[in-house]
C-alpha distance (Angstrom), angle and dihedral (degrees) to the residues before:
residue distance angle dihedral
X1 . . .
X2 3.98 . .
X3 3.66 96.5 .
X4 3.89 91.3 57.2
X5 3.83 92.8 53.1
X6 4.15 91.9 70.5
X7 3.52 83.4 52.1
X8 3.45 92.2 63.5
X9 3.71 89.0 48.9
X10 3.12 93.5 78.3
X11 4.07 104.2 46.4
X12 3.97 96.3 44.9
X13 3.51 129.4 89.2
X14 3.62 108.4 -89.9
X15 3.67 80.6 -123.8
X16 3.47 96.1 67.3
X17 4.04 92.2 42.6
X18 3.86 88.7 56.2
X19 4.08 91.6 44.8
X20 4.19 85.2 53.2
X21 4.35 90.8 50.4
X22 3.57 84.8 50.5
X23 4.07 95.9 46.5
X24 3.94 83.8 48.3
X25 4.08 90.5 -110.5
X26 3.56 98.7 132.3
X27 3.82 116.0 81.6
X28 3.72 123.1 -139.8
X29 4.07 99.9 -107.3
X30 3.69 96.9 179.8
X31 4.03 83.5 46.8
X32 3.71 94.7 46.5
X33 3.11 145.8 52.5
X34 3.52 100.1 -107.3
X35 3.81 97.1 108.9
X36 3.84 102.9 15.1
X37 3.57 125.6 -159.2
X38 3.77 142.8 -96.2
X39 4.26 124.3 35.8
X40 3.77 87.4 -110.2
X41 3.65 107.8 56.7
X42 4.46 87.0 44.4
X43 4.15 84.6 54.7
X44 3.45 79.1 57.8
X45 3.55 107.7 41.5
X46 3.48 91.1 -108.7
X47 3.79 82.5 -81.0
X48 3.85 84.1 154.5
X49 3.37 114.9 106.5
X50 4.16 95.4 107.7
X51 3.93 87.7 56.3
X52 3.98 135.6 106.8
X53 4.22 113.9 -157.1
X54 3.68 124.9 112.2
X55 3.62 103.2 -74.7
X56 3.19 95.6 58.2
X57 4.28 87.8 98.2
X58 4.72 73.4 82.3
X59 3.66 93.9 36.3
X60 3.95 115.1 41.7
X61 4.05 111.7 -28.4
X62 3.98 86.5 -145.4
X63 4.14 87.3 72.6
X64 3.44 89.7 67.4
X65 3.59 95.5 67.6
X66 4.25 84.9 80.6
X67 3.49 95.2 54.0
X68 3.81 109.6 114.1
X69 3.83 103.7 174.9
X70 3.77 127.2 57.4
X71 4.14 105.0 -116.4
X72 4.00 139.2 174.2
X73 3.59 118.7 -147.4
X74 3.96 129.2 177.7
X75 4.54 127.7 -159.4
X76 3.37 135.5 -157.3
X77 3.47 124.7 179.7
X78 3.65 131.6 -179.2
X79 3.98 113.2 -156.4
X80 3.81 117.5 -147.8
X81 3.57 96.0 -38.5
X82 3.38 98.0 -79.3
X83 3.76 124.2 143.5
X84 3.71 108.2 -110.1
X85 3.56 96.6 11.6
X86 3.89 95.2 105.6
X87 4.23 139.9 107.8
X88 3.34 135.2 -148.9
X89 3.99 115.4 -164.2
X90 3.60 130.3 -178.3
X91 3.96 127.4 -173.1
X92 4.14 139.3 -176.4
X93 3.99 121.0 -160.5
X94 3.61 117.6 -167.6
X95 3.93 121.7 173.9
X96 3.92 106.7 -138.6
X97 3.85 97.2 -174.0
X98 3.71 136.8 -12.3
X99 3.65 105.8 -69.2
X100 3.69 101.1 14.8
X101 4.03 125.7 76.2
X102 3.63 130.7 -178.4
X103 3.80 127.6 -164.0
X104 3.96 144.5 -171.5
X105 3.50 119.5 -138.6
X106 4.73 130.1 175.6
X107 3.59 118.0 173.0
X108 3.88 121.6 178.8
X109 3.96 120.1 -167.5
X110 3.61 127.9 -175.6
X111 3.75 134.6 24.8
X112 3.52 142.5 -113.9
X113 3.82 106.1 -36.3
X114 4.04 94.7 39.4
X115 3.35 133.0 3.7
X116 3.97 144.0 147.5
X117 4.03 125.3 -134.1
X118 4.54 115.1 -167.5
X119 3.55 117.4 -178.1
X120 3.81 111.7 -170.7
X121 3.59 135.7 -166.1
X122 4.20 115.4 -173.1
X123 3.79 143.7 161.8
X124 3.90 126.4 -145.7
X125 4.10 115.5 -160.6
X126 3.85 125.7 176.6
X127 3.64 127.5 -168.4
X128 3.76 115.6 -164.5
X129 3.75 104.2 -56.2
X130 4.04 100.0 -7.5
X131 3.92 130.9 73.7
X132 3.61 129.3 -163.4
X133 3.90 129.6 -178.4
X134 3.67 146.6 176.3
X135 3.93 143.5 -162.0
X136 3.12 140.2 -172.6
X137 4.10 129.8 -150.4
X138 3.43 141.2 -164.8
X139 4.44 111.7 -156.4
X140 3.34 126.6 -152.7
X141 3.49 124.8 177.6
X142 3.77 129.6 -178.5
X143 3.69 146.3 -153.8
X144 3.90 119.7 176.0
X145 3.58 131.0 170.9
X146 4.37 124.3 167.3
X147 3.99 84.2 -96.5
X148 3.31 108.3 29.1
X149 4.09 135.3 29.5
X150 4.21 127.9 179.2
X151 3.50 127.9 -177.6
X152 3.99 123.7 -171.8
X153 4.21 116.2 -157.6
X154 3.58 123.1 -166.3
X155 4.19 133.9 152.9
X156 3.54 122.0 -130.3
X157 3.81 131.2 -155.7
X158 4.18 124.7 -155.5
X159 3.61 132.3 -176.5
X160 3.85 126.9 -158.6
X161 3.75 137.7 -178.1
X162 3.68 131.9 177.1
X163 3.83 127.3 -173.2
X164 3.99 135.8 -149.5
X165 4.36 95.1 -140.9
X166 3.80 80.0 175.7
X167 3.81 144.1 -42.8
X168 4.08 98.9 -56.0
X169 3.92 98.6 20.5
X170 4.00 120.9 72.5
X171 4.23 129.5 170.6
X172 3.56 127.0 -146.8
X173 3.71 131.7 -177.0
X174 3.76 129.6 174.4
X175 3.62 137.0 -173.0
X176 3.97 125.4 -166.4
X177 3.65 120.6 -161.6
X178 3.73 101.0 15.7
X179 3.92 89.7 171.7
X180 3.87 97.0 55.8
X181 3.72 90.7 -128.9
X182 3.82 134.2 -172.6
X183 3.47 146.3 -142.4
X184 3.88 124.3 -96.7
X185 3.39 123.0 -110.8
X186 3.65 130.4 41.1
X187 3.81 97.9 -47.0
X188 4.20 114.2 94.7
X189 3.50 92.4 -153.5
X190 3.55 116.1 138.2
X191 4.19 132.6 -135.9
X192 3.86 102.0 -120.2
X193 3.60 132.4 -98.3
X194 4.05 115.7 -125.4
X195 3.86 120.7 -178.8
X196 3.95 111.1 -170.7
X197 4.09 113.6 -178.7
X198 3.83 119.0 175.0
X199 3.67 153.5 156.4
X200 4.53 131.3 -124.7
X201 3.65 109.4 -165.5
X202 3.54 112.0 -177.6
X203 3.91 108.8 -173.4
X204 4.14 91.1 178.9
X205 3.82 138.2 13.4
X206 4.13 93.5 -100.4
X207 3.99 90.9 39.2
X208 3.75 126.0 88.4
X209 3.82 127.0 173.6
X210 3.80 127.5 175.8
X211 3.90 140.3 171.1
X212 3.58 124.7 -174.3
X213 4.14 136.4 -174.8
X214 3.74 111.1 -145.2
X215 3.85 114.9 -166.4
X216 4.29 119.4 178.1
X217 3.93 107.6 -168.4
X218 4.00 84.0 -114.4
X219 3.16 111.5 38.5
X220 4.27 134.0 58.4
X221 3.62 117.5 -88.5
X222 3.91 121.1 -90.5
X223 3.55 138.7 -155.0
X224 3.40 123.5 -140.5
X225 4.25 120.1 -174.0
X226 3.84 124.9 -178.5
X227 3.76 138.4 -168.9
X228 4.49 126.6 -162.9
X229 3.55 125.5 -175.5
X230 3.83 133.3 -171.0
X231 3.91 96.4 -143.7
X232 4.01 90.3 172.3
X233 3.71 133.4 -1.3
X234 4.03 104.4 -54.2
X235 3.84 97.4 -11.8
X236 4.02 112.9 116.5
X237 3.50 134.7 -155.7
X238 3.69 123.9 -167.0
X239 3.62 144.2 169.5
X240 3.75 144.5 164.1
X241 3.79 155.7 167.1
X242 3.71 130.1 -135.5
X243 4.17 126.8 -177.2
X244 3.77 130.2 -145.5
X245 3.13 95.5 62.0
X246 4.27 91.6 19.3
X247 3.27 106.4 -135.5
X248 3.90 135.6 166.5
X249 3.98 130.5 -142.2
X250 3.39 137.7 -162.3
X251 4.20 129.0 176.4
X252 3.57 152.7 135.3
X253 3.88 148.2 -160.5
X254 3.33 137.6 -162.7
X255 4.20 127.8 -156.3
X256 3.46 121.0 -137.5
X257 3.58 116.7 172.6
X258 4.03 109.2 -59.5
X259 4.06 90.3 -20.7
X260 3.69 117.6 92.7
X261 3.65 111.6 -173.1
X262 4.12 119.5 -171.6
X263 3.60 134.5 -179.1
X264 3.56 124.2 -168.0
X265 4.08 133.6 -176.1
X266 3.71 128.0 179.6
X267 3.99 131.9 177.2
X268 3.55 126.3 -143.2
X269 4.22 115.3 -157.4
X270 3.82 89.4 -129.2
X271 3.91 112.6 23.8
X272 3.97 93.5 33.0
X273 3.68 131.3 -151.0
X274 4.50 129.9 16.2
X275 3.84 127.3 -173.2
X276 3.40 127.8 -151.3
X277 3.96 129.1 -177.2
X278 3.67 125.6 172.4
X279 3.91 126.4 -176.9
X280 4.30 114.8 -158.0
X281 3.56 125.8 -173.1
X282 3.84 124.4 -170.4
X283 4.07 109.8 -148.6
X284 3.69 82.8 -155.1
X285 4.12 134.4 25.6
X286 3.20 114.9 -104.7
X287 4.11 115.2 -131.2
X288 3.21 94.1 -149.5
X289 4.43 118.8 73.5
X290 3.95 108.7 -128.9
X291 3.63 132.3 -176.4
X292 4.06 88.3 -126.9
């Protein structure tokens, strides 16, 4: 299980956690989608993949091709209480044209002893009922000790799509690391390979459903399912379940002029409780009412 191996991190020698970045046993989490990004998409089970709202430039680039109003947003999330154990994530959406969006995302987890830095650049275009989007990252991971420091580099590429099957029904599918690539240095080891495929249904204007299947190269596949409700004007409820590792998630967000505010929690059976908070602000209203 991936989520108990940062546990570890923290209760090995840092000997032995500098021996596994070197044997390539460390994923990327910044990279990845180990610990995804943004307090919505986690109340959710990050059940997202088949939707368009500014953080999609984390979740699937293609989603940003419906974003009509440039926006900043910032994360932080807080993993199991653990010392260490924490992101902080950071994005920019601009739209450049109608129909096509780009967006700026950095994300650092970690601290100190090990920790993960992803800068990406990606581009979001829809034509009629189809999107398609892609980003580019740069990965840096980091070991560092008094005597002894590595770093690994490596640049990642991810494709996205999401398609409008009709007015209540949309399909997403998104691929990270479409060119296999590999760390620098003398290690081999590879970034991972995710593949995330889902489907919104949205059967009113206050209703949101979602399902997701989540597959890393290495790991079994998961299923991720997510439910959002508009209880009053521009207050949110959400919640979700997602298996391999089970976990359950709770959240909710409010809207409040061009601030979005969310706040996520989810509980794992073993490592226990996460917190998630994320802060948007739209530089310009959008026309158009969203569930975002």
């Amino acid at each position: 299980m991936r989520c108990k191996r940062y546990v570890l991190v923290r209760k090995v020698p840092f000997a032995l956690v500098l021996g596994a970045l070197l044997a390539g046993r460390l994923p990327v989490v910044a990279s990845a989608d180990v610990f995804p990004i943004g307090a919505r998409a986690w109340s959710l089970a990050n059940a997202v993949v088949a939707q368009s709202n500014r953080y999609a430039i984390f979740n699937n680039v293609a989603g940003l091709a419906g974003v009509d109003e440039p926006s900043l947003f910032s994360s932080y999330h807080s993993h199991y209480g653990f010392e260490g154990l924490h992101t902080l994530a950071f994005g920019a959406v601009v739209p450049l044209h109608e129909g096509l969006t780009g967006g700026f995302s950095v994300q650092r987890f970690g601290d100190e002893l090990y920790n993960d830095l992803a800068l990406g650049v990606g581009v979001g275009h829809r034509i009629n009922w189809v999107s398609l989007g892609i980003k580019i990252n740069y990965v840096q991971v980091a070991a560092n000790a008094a005597s002894l420091a590595i770093s690994r580099k490596a640049v990642a590429v991810e494709l996205g799509g999401i398609a409008r099957l009709n007015a209540q029904l949309t399909l997403g599918a998104h691929l990270y690391n479409v060119t296999q690539s590999t760390y620098s240095g003398e290690t081999t080891a590879r970034l991972p390979t995710l593949l995330k495929t889902g489907l919104t249904y949205e059967p009113s204007q206050v209703l949101r459903l979602s399902a997701e299947l989540y597959k890393d190269t290495d790991y079994p596949l998961s299923l991720r399912t997510g439910l959002e409700y508009e209880v009053v004007s521009n207050v949110f409820l959400r919640t979700g379940i997602a298996t391999k590792p089970h976990t359950n998630h709770f959240g909710a967000g409010f809207l409040a002029r061009q601030f979005a505010i969310d706040y996520a929690l989810h509980t794992h059976s073993q490592l226990g409780w996460s917190h998630h908070f994320t802060l948007g602000y739209a530089l310009e209203k959008s026309k158009k009412k969203a569930l975002e």
